[in-house]
KOLMI-183483 format. One record per residue (C-alpha): x, y, z. Coordinates in steps of 0.02 Angstrom, whole numbers, plus 50000, padded with zeros to 5 digits. Example, Ala and Ser with C-alpha at 12.3 -4.5 7.8 and 13.67 -1.06 7.14 Angstrom:
BEGIN
506154977550390 506844994750357 
***
This chain:
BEGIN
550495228154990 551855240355050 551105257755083 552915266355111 554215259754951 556065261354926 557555273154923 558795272154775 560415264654773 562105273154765 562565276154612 563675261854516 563985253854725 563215235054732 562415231254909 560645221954930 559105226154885 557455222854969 555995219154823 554175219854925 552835213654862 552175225454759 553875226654641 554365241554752 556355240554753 557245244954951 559045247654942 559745244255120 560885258955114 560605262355302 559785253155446 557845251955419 556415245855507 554825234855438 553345232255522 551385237955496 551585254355609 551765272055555 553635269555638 554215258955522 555405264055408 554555253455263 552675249755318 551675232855248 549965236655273 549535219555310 548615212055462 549955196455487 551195207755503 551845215355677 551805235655697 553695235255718 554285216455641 556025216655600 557555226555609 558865228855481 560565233955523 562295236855432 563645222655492 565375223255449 565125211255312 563695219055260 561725216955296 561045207255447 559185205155497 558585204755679 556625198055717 555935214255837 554875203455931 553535200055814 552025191155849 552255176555737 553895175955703 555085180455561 555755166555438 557285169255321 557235155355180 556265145655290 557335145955449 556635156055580 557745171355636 558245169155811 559665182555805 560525192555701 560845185055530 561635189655395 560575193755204 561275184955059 560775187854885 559225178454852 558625175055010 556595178055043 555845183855217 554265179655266 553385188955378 551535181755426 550905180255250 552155191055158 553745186455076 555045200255040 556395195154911 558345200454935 559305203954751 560925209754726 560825230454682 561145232854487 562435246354448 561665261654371 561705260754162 562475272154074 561275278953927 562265280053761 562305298553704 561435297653547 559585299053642 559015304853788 559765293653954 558465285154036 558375290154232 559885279754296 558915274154444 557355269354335 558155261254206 558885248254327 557315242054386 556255241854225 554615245854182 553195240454310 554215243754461 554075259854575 555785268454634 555335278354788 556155287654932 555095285655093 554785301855188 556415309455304 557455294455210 559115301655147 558965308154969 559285295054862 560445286454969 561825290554914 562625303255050 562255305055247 561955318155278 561355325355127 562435341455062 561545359255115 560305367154988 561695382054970 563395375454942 565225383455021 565315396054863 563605401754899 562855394854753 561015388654759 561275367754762 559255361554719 558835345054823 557415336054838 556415332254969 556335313355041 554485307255014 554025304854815 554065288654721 554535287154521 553785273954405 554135272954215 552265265254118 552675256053956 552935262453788 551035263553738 550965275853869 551645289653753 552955302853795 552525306653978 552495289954038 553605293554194 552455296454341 553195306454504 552045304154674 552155316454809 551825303054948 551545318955072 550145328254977 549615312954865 549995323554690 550525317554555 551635324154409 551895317354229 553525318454158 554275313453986 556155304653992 557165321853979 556305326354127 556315312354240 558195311054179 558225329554255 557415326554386 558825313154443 560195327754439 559365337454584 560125326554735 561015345054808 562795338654741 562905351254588 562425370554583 561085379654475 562785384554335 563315366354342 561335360054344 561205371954183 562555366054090 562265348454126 560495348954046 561175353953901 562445341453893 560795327353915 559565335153824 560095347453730 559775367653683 558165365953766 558845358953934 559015375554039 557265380853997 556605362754023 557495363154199 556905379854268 555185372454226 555275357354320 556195366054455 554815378654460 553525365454460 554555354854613 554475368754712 552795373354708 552295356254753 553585358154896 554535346454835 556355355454862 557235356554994 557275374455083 555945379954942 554245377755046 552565378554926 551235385754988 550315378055132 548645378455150 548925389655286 549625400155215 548515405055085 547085415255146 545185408255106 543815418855044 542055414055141 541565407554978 542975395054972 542515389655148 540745385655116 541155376554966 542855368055039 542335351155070 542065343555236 542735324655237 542585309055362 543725294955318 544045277355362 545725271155350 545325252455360 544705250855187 546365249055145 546745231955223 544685228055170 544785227655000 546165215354956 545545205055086 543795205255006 544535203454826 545505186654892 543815178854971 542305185054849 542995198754729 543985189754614 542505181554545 541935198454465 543405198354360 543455180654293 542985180954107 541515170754115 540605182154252 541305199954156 540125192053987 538795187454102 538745204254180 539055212954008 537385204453943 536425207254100 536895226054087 536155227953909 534575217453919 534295229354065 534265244553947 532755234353856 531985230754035 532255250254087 531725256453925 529915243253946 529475249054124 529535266754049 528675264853912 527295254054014 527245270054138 527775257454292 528475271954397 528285288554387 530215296954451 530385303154645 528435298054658 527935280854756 526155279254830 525535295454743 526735303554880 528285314954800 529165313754983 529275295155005 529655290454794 531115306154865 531575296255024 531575279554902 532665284454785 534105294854902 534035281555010 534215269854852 535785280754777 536785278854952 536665258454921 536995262054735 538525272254777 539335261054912 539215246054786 539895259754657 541495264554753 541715243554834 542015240754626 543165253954608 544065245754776 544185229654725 544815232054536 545965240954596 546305225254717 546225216254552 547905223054521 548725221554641 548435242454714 547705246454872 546625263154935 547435272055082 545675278455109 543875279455079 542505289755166 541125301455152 541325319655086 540305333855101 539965350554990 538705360255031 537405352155099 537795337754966 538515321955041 539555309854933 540445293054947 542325291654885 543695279654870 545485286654844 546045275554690 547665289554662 548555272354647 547915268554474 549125282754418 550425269854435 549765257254331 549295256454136 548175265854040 547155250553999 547265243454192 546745262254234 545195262854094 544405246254186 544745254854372 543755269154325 542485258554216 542205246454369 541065260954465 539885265054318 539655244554260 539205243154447 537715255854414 537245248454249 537055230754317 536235233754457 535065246154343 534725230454236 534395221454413 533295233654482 532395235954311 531955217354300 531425217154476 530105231554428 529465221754286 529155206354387 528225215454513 526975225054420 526385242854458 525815242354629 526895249854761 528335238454764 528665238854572 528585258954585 530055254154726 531045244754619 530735258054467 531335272854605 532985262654626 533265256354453 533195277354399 534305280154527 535455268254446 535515275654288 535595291354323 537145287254422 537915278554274 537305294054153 538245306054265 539715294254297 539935290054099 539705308554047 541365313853976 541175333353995 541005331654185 542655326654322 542075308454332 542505289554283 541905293754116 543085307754061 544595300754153 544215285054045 544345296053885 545805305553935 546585288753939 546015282153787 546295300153702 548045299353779 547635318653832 547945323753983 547105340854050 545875337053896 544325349653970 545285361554048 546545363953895 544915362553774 544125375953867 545525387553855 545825386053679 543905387553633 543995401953735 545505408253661 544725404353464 543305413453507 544025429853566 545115428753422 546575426253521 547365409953419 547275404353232 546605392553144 548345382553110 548645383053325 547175374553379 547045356253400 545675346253297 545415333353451 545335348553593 544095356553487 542895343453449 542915340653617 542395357453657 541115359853519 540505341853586 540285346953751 539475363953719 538015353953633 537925341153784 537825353853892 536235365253786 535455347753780 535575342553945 534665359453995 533405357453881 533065339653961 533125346354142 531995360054086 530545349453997 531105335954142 530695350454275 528695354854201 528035337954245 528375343154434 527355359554421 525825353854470 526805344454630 527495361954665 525975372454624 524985365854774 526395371154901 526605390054851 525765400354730 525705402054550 526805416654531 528035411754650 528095394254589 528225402154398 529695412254457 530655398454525 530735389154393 531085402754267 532825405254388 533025387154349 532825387554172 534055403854195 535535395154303 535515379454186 536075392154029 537395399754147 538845389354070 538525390753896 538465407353921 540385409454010 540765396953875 540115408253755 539585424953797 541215429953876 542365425653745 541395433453614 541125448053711 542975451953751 543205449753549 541935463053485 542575476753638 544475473053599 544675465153426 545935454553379 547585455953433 548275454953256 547025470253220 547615480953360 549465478853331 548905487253148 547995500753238 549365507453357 
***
């Protein structure tokens, strides 16, 4: 429910903290604001709740909450606030329909120095709930102002920026089950526990000699080069203070990268829409009864799909005889298919408890598409992240077995070749959206089940790098290259498909141009659909017969 989460406590100082609703931990370290507008210094994105609701100030015996003026009133442990009041340990707020807790602050841990500390700040709230500092809040609370990026004796102090939010997953999350958000560019970063436990030190208090020796103290040898990495990494992201990445404006775009940057039109209100269709109708989607029922429906439509083929119902893109309106049918059917594809990916991750800052149309090319930003997922567990990114595809499958069934009961007149038009669609959104060698639901779900993050870019490079003769046999990894080998054989078979797909439209195509022409098109077809095995495997080979391996030339010279 909160869209803007907490700043950390002062180290080992008690104090209050406010827990929101989604586990995100406040510490009231200065005077804040809460309300549903972008002034608020900790936004609830939630309709009950006033733009600017209350105000929290710093008393002389300690915390005191003040109603702003809100709408429907604020109410603290039931009583409403009429003035200022003091917070006590305990204590819940309501405001409309959303009750914020008040705890006591836990004094940092300290880790014992036989393993690597946990991040102080982290450790204190547990796993499951999200440490953040809100954009322009003080860094980490702990000093106003914050110290200078350059210190007195002119050493370099690193600080980071306000505006980022750290979770820690659970331990079947692996090694790099810390998770840093950018909550200005959206990005996210995963970080094992020396890292995150790195990351803590940067608060500007401590220069880059101290920093260094320090990380070898935690970590060990290996902590210098590990923090020049993630120091490296923070300030390309522009994550440091006085140590700007790159901007977008800043780096100059080729007319090739502007045709192909994509043009997008977003809705902000999805954000507040999806929970609030999730609490009415969604939830019934995710009841146990209705997943079976849809789990059944979705393979006795593979039986119905693979009947109305087989029984030549349809014929694809064709309805009437008439290529142009089976066309029309079936993009007009994949824009229904698509908005019922991204409301499943909204409302699972509803489901637990995440919302979507946005959702809208984007456009590449000529190429429109439908999205809906589920970058909150990242925050949540690799199972609860498999079924957000399995929600979209079981959308297409079931209403493929829908559509499919619907064909079957209405013959092969025109209607049924309807029904056939949108029941393809359907399944060839789920084929795309399952396929694990394209950037879709289907290969994030195996990069979390494979626990391998990077999986086709990192199994590109290394087939690459086996192939030119660049790495050995005993430095490649077994899963990274199945997965390349796999998808070099998807990909030779899907062309082969398209192509044989393709000659049962050359009669369609011969009647608009000539033979020749027509004959050359689709020989540039055929052409273009080889063009990746070929980088894939052309290239690499190429660059190993002209230069030889390196082992080979280091003989030579």
């Amino acid at each position: 429910m909160a869209e803007s989460p907490a700043a950390l406590s002062p180290a080992g100082l008690g104090g209050l903290v406010l827990v929101l609703p989604d586990g995100s931990r406040v510490p009231i370290t200065a005077p804040l604001t809460i309300g549903r507008g972008e002034e608020a210094t900790v936004r609830i994105a939630n309709q009950t709740v006033s733009r600017l609701h209350v105000k929290i100030g710093l008393g002389a015996d300690g915390p005191v909450i003040e109603d702003a003026g809100s709408r429907f009133g604020t109410l603290l442990s039931g009583a409403p606030v009429t003035g200022p009041t003091p917070l006590r340990p305990g204590a819940q707020i309501r405001l409309g329909d959303v009750v914020i807790g008040v705890e006591d602050a836990v004094p940092r841990r300290v880790a014992p120095p036989a393993r690597v500390p946990e991040p102080a700040a982290v450790a204190q709230s547990g796993p499951g709930e999200t440490i953040v500092v809100p954009v322009d809040a003080t860094l980490l609370g702990l000093r106003s102002p914050a110290p200078p990026a350059s210190g007195v004796d002119g050493g370099l102090r690193p600080r980071v920026k306000s505006g980022w939010a750290l979770k820690r997953l659970g331990e079947e999350e692996g090694e790099e089950r810390y998770v840093l958000r950018d909550l200005r560019g959206g990005t996210f970063l995963r970080m094992e526990a020396e890292d995150a436990a790195l990351f803590e030190l940067l608060d500007g208090d401590r220069s880059v000699v101290e920093l260094l020796g320090e990380s070898e103290r935690l970590v060990g040898p290996g902590g210098p080069g590990r923090l020049a990495r993630l120091i490296a990494d923070l300030a390309d992201r522009g994550l440091l203070e006085g140590v700007g990445g790159l901007t977008a404006a800043e780096i100059p775009e080729t007319k090739l990268q502007k045709l192909f940057k994509p043009k997008e039109k977003t809705w902000g209100w999805v954000e507040d829409y999806f929970p609030r269709a999730y609490h009415h109708w969604g939830r019934m989607f995710f009841s146990p009864l209705t997943v079976t029922f849809l789990v059944l429906l979705a393979l006795a439509g593979f039986g119905a799909f693979a009947y109305i083929v087989g029984a030549r119902y349809g014929t694809p893109f064709v309805v009437a005889k008439k290529l142009w309106i089976g066309g029309a049918v079936f993009i007009a059917g994949r824009f229904v298919i698509v908005a019922f594809h991204e409301l499943a990916h909204g409302l699972a991750l509803a489901h637990y408890g995440r919302r979507s800052p946005r959702a809208g149309l984007r456009l590449i090319l000529i190429f429109p598409y439908a999205f809906v930003d589920t970058s909150e997922a990242y925050f949540e567990s690799r199972t609860h992240r498999i079924v957000i990114s399995a929600a979209g595809p079981a959308s297409d499958l079931t209403l493929g077995a829908v559509f499919s069934f619907a064909c079957a009961v209405a013959g092969k007149g025109t209607t049924g070749q309807i029904f056939f038009q949108l029941a393809f669609g359907a399944y060839i959104g789920a084929f795309f959206n399952l396929n694990p060698f394209l950037d879709r639901d289907g290969y994030n779900i195996l990069v979390d089940w494979l626990r391998e993050p990077g999986l086709r870019q990192r199994a590109r490079a290394q087939l690459s790098q086996r192939l030119s003769g660049n790495v050995g046999a005993d430095q490649t990894s077994p899963v990274l290259m199945r997965y390349a080998v796999a998808g070099l054989i998807w990909s030779a078979i899907g062309a082969g498909v398209a192509a044989l797909f393709s000659i049962h439209y050359y009669d369609q195509f011969s009647k608009l141009a000539s033979h020749k022409v027509v004959l050359t098109l689709f020989i540039v077809f055929w052409v273009l659909l080889l063009v990746p095995l070929i980088l894939q495997l052309v290239l690499p080979l190429f660059r190993r017969a002209r230069y030889g391996r390196p082992e080979v030339n280091r003989v030579i010279r």
